[in-house]
mmCIF file of the N, C-alpha and C atoms, coordinates in Angstrom:
data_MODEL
# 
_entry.id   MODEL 
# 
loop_
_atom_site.group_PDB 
_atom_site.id 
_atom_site.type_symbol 
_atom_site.label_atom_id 
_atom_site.label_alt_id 
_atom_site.label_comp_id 
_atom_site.label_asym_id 
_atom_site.label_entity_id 
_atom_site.label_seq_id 
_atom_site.pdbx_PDB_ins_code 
_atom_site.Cartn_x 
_atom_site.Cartn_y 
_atom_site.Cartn_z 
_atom_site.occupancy 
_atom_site.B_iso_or_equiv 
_atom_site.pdbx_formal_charge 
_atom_site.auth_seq_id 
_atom_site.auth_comp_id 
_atom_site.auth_asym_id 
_atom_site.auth_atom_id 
_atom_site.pdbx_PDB_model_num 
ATOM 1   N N  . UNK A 1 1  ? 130.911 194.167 82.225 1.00 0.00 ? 1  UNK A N  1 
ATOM 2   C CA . UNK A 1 1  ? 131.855 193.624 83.174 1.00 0.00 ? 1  UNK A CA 1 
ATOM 3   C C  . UNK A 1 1  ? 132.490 192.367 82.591 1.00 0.00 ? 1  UNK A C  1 
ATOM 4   N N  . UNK A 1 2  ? 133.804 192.390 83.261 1.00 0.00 ? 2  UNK A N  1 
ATOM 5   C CA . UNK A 1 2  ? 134.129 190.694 82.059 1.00 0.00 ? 2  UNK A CA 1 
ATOM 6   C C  . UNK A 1 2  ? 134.164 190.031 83.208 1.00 0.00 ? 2  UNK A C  1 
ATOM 7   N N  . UNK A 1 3  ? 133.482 188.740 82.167 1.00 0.00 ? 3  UNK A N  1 
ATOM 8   C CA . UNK A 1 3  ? 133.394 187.363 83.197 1.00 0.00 ? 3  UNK A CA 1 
ATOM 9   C C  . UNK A 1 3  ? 131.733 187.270 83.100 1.00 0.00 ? 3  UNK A C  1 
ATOM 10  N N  . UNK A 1 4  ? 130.948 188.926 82.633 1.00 0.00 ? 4  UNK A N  1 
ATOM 11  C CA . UNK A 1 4  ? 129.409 188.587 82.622 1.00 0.00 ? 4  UNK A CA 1 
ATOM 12  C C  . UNK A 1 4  ? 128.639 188.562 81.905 1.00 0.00 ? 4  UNK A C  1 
ATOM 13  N N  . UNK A 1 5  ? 127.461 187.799 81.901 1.00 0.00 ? 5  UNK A N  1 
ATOM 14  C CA . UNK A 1 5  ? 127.056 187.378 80.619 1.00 0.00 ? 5  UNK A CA 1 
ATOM 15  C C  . UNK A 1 5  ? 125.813 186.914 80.503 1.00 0.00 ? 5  UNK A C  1 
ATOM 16  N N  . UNK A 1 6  ? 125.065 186.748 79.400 1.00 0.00 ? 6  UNK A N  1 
ATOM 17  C CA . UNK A 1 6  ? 123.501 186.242 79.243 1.00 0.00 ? 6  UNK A CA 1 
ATOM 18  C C  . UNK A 1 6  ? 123.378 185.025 80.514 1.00 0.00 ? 6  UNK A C  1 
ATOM 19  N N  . UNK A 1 7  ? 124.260 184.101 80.190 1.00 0.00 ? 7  UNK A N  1 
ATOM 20  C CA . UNK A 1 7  ? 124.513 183.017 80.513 1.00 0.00 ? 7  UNK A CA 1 
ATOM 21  C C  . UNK A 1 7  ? 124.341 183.160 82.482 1.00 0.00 ? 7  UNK A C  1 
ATOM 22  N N  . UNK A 1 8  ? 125.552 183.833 82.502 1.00 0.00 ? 8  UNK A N  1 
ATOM 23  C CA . UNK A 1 8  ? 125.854 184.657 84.304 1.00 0.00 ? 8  UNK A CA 1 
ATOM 24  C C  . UNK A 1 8  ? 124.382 185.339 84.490 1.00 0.00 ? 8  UNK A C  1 
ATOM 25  N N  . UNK A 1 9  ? 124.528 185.989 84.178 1.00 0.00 ? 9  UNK A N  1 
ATOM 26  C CA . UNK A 1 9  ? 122.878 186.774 84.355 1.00 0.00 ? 9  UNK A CA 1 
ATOM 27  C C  . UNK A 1 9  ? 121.842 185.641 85.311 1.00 0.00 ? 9  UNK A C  1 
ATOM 28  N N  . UNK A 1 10 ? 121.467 184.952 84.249 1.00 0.00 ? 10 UNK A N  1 
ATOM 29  C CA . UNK A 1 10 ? 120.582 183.554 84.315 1.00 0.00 ? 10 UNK A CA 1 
ATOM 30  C C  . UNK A 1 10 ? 120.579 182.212 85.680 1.00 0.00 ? 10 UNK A C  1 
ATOM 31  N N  . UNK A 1 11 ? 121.971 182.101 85.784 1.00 0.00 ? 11 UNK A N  1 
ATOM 32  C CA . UNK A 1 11 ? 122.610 181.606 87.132 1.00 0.00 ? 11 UNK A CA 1 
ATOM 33  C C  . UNK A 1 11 ? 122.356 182.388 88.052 1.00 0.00 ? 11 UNK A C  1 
ATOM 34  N N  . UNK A 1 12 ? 122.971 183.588 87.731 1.00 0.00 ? 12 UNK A N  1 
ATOM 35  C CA . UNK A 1 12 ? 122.655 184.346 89.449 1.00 0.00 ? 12 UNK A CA 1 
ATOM 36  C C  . UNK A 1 12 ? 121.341 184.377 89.507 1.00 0.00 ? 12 UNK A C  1 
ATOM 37  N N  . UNK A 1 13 ? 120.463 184.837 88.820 1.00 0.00 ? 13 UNK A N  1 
ATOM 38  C CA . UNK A 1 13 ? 118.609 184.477 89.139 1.00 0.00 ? 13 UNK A CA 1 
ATOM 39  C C  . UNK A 1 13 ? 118.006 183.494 89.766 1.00 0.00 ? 13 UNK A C  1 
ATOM 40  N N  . UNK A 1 14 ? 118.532 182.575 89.219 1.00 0.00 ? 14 UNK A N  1 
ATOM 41  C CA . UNK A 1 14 ? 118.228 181.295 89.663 1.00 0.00 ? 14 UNK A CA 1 
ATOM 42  C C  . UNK A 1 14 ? 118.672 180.852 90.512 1.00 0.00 ? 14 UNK A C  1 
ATOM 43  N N  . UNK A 1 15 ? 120.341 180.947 91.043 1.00 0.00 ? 15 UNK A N  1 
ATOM 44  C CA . UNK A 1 15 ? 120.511 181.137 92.113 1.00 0.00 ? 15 UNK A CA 1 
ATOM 45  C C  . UNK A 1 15 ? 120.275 181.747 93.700 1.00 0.00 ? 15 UNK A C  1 
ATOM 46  N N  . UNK A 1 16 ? 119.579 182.622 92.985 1.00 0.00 ? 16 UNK A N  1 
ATOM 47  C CA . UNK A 1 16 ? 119.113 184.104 94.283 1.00 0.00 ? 16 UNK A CA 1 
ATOM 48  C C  . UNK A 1 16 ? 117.880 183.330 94.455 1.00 0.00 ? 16 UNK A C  1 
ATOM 49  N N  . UNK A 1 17 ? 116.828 182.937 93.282 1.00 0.00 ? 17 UNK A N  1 
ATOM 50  C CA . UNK A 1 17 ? 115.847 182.246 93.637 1.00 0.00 ? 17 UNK A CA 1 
ATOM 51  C C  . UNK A 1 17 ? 115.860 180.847 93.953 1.00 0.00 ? 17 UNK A C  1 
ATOM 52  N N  . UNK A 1 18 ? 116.659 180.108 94.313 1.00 0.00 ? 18 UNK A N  1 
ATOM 53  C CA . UNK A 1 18 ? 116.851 179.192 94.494 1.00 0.00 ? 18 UNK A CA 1 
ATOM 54  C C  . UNK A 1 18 ? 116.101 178.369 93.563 1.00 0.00 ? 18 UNK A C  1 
ATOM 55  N N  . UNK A 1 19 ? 115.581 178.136 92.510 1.00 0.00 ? 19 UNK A N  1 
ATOM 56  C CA . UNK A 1 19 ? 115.169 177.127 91.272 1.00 0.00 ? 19 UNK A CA 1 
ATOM 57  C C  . UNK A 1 19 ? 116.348 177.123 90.624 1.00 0.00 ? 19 UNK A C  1 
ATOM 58  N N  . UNK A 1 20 ? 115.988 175.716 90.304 1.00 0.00 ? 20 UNK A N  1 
ATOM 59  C CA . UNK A 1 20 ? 117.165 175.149 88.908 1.00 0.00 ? 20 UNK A CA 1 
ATOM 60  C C  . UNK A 1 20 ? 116.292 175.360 87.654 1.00 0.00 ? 20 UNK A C  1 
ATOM 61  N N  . UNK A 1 21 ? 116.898 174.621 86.616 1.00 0.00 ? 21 UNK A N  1 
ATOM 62  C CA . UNK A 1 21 ? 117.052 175.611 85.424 1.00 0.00 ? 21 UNK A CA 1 
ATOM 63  C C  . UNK A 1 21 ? 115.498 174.983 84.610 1.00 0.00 ? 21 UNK A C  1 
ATOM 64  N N  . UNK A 1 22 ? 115.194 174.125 85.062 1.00 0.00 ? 22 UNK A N  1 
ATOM 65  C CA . UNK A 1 22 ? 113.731 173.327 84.626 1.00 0.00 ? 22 UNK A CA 1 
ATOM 66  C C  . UNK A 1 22 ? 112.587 173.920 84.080 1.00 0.00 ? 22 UNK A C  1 
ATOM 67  N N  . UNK A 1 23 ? 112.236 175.198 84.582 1.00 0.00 ? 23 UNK A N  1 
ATOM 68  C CA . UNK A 1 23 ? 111.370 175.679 83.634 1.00 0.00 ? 23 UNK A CA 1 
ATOM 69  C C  . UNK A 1 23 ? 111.567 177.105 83.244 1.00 0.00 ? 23 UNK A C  1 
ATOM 70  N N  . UNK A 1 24 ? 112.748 176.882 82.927 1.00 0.00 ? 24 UNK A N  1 
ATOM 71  C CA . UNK A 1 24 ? 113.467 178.726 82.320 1.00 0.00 ? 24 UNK A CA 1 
ATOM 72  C C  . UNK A 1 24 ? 113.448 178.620 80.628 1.00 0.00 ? 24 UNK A C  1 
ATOM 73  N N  . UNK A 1 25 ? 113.205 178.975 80.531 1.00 0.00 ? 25 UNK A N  1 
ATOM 74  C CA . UNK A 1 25 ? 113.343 179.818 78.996 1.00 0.00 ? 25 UNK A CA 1 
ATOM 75  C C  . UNK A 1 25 ? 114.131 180.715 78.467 1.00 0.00 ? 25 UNK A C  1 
ATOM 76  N N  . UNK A 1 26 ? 114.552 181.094 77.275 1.00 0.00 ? 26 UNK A N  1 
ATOM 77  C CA . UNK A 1 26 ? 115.366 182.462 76.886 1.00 0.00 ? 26 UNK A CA 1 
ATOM 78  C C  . UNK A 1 26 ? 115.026 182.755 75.489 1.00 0.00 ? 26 UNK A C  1 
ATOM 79  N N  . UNK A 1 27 ? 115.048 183.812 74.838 1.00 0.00 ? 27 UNK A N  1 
ATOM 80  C CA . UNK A 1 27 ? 114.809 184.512 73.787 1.00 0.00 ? 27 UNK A CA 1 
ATOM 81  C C  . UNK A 1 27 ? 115.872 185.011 73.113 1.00 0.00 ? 27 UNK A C  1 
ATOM 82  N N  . UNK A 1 28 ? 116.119 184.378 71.692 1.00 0.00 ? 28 UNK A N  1 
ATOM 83  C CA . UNK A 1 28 ? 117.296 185.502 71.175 1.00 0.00 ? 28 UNK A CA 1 
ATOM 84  C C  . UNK A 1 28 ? 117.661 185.537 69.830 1.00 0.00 ? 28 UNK A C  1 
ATOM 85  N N  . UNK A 1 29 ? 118.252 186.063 69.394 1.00 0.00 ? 29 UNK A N  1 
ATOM 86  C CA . UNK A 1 29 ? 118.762 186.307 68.426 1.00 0.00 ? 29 UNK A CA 1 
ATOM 87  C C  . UNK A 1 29 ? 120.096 186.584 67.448 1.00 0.00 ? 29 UNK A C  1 
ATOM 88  N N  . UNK A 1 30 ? 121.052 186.414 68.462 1.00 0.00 ? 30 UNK A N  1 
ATOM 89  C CA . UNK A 1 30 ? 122.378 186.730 67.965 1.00 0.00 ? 30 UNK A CA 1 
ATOM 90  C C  . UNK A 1 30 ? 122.909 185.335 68.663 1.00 0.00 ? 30 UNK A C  1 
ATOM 91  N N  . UNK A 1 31 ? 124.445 185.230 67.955 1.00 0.00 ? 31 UNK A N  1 
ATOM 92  C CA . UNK A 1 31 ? 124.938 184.549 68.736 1.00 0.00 ? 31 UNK A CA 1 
ATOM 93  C C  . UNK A 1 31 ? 125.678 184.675 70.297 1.00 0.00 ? 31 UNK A C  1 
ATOM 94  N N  . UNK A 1 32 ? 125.304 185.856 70.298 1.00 0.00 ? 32 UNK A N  1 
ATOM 95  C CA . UNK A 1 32 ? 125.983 186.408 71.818 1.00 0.00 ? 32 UNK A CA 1 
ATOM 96  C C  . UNK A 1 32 ? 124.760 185.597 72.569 1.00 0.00 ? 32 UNK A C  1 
ATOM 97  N N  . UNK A 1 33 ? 123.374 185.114 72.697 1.00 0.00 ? 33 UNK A N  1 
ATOM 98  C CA . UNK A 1 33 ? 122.430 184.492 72.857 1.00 0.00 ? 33 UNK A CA 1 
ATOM 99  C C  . UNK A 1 33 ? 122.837 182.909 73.093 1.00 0.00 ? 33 UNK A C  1 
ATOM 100 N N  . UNK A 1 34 ? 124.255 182.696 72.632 1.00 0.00 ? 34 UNK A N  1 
ATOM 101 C CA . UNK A 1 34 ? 124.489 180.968 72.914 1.00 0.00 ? 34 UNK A CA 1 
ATOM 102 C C  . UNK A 1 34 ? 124.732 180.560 74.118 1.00 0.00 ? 34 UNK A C  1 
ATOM 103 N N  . UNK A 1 35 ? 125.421 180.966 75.027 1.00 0.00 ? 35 UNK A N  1 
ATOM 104 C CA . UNK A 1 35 ? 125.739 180.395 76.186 1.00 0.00 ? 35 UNK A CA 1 
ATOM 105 C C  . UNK A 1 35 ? 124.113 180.590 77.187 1.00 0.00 ? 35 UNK A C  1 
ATOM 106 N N  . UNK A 1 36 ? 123.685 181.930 76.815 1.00 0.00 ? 36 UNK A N  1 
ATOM 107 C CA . UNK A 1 36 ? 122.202 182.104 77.590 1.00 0.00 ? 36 UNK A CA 1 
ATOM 108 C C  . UNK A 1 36 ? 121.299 180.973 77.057 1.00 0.00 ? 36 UNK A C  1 
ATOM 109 N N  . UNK A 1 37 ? 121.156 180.281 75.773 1.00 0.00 ? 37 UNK A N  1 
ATOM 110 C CA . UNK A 1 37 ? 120.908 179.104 75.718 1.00 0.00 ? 37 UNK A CA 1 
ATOM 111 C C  . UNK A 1 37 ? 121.188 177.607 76.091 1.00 0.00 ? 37 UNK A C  1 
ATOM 112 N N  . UNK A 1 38 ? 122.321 177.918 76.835 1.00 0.00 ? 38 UNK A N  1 
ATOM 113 C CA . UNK A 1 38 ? 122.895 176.381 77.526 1.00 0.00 ? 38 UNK A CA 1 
ATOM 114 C C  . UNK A 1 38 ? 122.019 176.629 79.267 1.00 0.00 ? 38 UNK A C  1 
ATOM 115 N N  . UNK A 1 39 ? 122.260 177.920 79.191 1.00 0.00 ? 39 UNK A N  1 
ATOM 116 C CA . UNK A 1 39 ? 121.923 178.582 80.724 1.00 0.00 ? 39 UNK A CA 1 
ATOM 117 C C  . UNK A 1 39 ? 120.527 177.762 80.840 1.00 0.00 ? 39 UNK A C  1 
ATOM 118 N N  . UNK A 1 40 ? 119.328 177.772 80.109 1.00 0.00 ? 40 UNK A N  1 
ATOM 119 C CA . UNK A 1 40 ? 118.016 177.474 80.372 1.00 0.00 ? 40 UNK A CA 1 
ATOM 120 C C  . UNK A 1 40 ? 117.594 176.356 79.453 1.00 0.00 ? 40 UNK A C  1 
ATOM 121 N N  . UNK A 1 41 ? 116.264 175.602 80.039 1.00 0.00 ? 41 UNK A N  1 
ATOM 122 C CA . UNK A 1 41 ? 115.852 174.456 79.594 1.00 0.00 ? 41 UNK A CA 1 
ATOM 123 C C  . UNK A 1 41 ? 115.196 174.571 77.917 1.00 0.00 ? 41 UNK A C  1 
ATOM 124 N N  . UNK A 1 42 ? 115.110 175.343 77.609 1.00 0.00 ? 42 UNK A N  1 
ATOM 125 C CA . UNK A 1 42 ? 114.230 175.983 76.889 1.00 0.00 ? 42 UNK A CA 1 
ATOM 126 C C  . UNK A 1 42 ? 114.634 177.093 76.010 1.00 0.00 ? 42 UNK A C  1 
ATOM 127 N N  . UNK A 1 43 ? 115.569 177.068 74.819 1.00 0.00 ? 43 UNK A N  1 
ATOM 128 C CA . UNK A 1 43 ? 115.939 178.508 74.310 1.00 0.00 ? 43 UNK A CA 1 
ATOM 129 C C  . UNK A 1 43 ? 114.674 178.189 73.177 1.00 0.00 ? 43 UNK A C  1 
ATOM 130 N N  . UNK A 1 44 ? 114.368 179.432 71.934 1.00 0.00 ? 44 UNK A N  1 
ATOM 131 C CA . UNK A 1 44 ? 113.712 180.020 71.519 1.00 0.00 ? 44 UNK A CA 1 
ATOM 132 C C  . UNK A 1 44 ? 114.282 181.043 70.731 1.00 0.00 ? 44 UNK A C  1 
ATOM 133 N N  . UNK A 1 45 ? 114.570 180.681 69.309 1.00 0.00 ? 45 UNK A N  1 
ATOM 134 C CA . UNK A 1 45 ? 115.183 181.563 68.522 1.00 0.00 ? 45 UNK A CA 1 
ATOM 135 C C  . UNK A 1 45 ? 114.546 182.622 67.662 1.00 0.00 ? 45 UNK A C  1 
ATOM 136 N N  . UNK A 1 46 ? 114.238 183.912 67.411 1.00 0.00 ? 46 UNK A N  1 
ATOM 137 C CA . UNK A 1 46 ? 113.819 184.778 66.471 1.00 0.00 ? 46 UNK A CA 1 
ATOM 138 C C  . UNK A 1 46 ? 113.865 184.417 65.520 1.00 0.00 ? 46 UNK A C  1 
ATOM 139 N N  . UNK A 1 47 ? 112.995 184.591 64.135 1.00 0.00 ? 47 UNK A N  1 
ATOM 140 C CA . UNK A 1 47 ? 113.286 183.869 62.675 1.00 0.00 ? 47 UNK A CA 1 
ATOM 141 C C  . UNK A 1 47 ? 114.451 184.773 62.619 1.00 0.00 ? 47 UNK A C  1 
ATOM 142 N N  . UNK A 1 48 ? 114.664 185.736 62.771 1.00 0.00 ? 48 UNK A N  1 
ATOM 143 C CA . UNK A 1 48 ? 115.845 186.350 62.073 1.00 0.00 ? 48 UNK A CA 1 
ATOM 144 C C  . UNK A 1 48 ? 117.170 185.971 62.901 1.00 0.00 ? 48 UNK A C  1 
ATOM 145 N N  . UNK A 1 49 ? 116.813 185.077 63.243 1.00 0.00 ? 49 UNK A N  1 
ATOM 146 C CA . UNK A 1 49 ? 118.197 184.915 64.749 1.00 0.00 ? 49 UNK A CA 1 
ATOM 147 C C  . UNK A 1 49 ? 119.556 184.332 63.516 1.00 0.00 ? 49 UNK A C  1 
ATOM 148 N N  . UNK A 1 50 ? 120.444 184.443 63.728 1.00 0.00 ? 50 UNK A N  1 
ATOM 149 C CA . UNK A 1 50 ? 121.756 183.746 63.160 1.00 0.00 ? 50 UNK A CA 1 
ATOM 150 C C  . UNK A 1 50 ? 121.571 182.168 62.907 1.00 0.00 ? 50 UNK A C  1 
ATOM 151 N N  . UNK A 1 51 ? 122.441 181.523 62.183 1.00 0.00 ? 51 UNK A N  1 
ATOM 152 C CA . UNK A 1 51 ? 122.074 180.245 61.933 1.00 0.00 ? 51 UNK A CA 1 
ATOM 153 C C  . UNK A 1 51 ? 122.402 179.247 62.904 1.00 0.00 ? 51 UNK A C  1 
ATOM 154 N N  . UNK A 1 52 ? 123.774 179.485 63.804 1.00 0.00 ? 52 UNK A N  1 
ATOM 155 C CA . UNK A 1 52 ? 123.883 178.702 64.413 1.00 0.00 ? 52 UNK A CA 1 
ATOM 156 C C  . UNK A 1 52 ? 123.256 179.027 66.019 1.00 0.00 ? 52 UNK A C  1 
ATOM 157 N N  . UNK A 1 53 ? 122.715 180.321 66.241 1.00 0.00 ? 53 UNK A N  1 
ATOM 158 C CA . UNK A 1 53 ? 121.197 180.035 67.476 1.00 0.00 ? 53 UNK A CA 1 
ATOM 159 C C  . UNK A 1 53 ? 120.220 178.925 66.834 1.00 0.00 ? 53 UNK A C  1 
ATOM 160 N N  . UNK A 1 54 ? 119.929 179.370 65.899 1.00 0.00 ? 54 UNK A N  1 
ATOM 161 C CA . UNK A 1 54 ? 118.665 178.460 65.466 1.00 0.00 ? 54 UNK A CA 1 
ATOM 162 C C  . UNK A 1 54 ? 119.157 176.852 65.289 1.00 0.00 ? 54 UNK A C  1 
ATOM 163 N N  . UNK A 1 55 ? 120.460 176.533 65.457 1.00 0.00 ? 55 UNK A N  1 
ATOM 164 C CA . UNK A 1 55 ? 120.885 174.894 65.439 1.00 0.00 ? 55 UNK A CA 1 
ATOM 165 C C  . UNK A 1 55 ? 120.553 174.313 66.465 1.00 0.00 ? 55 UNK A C  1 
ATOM 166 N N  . UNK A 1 56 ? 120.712 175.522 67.772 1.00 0.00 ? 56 UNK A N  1 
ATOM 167 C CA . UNK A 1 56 ? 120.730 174.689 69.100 1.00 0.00 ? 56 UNK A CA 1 
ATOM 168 C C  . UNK A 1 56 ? 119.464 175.293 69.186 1.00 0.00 ? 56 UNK A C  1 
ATOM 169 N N  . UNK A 1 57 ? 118.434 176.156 68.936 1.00 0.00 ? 57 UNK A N  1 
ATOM 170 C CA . UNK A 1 57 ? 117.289 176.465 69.570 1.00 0.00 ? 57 UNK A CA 1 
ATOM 171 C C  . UNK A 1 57 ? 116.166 175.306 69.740 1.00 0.00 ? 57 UNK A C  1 
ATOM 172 N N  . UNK A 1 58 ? 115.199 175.006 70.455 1.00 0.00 ? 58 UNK A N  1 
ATOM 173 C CA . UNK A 1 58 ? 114.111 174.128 70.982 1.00 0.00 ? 58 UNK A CA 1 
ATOM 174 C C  . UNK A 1 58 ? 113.070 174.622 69.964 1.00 0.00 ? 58 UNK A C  1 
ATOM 175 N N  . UNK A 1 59 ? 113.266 175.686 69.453 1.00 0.00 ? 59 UNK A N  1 
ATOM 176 C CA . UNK A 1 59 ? 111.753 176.537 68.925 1.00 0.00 ? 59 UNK A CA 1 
ATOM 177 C C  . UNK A 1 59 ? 112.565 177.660 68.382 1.00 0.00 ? 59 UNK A C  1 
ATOM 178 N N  . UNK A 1 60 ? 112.060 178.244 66.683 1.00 0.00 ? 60 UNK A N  1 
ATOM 179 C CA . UNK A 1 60 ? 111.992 179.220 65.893 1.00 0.00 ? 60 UNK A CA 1 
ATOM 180 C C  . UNK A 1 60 ? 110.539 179.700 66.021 1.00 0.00 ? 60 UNK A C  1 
ATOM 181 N N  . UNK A 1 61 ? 110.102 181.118 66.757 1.00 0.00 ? 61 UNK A N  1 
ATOM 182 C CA . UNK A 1 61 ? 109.314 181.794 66.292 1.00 0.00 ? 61 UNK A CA 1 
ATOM 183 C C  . UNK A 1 61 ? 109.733 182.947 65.526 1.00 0.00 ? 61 UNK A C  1 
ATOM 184 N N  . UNK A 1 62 ? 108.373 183.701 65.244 1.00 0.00 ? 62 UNK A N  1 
ATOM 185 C CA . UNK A 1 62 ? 108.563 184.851 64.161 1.00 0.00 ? 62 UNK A CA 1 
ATOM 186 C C  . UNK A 1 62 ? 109.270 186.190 64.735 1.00 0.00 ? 62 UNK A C  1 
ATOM 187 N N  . UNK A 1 63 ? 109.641 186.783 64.255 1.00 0.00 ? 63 UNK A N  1 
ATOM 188 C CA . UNK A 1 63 ? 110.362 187.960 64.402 1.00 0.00 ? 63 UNK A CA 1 
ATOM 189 C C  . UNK A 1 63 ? 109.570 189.062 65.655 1.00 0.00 ? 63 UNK A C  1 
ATOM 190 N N  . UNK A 1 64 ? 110.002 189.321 66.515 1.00 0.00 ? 64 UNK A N  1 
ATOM 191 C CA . UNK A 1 64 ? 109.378 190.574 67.273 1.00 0.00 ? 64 UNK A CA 1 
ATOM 192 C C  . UNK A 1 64 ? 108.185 191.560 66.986 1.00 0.00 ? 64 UNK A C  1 
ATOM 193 N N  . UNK A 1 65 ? 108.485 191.606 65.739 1.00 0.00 ? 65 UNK A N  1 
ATOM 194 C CA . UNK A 1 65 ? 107.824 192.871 65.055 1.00 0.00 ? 65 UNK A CA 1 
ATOM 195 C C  . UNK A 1 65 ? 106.369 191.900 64.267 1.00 0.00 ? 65 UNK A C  1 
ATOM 196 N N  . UNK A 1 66 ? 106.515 190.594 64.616 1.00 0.00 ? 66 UNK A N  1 
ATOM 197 C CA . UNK A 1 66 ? 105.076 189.355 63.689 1.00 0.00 ? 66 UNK A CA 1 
ATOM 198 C C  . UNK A 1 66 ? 104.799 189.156 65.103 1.00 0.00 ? 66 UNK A C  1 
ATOM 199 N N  . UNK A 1 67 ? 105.048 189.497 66.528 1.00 0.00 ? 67 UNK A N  1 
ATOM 200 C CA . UNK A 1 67 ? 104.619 189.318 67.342 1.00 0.00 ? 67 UNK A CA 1 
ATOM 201 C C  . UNK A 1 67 ? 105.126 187.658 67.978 1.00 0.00 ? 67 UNK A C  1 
ATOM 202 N N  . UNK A 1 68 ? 106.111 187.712 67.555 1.00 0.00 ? 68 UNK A N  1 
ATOM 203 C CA . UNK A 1 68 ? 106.655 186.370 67.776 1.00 0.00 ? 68 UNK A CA 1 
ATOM 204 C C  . UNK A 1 68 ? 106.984 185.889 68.961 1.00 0.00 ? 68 UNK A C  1 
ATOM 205 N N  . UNK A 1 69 ? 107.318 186.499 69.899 1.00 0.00 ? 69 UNK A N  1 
ATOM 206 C CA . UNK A 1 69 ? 106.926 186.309 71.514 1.00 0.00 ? 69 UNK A CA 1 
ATOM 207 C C  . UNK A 1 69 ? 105.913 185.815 71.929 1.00 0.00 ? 69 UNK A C  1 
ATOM 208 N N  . UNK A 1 70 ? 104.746 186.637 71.627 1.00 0.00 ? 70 UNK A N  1 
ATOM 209 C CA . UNK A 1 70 ? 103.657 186.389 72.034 1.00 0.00 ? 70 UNK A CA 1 
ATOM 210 C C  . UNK A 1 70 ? 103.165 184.420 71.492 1.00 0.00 ? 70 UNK A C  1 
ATOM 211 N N  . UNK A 1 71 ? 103.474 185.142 70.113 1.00 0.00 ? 71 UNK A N  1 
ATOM 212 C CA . UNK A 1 71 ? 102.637 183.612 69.608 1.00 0.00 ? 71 UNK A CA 1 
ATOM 213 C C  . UNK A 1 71 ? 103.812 182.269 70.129 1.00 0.00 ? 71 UNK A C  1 
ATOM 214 N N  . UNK A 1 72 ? 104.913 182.356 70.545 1.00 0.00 ? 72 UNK A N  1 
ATOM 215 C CA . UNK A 1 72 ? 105.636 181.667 71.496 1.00 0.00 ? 72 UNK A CA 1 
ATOM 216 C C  . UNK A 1 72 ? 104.994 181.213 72.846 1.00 0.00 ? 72 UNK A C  1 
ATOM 217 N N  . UNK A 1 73 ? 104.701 182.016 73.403 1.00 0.00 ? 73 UNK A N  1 
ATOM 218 C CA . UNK A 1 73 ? 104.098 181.694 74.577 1.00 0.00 ? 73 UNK A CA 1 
ATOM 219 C C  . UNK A 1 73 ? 102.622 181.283 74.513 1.00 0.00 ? 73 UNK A C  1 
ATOM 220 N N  . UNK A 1 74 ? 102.327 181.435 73.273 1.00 0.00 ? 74 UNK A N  1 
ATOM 221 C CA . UNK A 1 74 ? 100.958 180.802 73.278 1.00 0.00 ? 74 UNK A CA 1 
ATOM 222 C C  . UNK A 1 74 ? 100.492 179.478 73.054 1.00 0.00 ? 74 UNK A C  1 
ATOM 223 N N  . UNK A 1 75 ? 102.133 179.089 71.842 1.00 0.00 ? 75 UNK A N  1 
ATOM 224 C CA . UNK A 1 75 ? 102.278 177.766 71.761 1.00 0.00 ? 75 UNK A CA 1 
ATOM 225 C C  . UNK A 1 75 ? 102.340 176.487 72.709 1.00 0.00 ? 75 UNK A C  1 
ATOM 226 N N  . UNK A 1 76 ? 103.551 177.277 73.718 1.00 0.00 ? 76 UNK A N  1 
ATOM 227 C CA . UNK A 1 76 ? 103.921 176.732 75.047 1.00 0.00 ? 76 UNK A CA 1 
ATOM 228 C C  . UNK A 1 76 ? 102.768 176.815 76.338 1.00 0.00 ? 76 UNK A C  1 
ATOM 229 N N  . UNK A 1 77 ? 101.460 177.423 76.243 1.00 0.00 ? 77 UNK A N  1 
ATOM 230 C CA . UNK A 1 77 ? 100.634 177.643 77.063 1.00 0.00 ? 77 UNK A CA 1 
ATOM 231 C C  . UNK A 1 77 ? 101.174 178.532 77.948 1.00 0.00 ? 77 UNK A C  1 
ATOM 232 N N  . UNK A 1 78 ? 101.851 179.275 78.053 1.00 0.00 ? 78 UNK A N  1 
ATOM 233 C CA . UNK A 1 78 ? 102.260 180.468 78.890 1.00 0.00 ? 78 UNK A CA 1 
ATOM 234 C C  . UNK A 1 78 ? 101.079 181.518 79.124 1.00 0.00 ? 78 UNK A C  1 
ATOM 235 N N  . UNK A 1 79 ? 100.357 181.405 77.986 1.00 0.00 ? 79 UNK A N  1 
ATOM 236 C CA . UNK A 1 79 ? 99.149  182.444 77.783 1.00 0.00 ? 79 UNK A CA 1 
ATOM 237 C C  . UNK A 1 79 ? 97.921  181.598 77.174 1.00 0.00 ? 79 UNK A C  1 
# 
């Protein structure tokens, strides 16, 4: 749809749930992933992510496939 986006996505959630953006997070890897990084407190770039995700990212973990999610959230105490 145009007009929607990682970013939109993220708002309306948060909107519907009424929380602001304080303890949101996002995951990514491309630069289509940039504005969904302004969206939340917290982005989190894939090692393989593009260079300029990883400029603005908070955190580089490892690739999907090194389990890099996981050991993300383990860092952050999520798990």
């Amino acid at each position: 749809m145009k007009d929607v986006n990682k970013s939109t996505a993220v708002q309306f959630v948060l909107q519907y749930l009424e929380k602001d953006k304080t303890n949101t997070m996002a995951y990514g890897d491309g630069n289509n992933d940039l504005k969904m990084f302004e969206a939340v407190a917290y982005g989190v770039a894939m090692e393989n992510a593009s260079e300029e995700l990883k400029k603005v990212a908070k955190e580089i973990t490892p690739i999907a496939e090194e389990d890099g999610i996981f050991k993300s959230f383990k860092v952050n105490g999520l798990i």
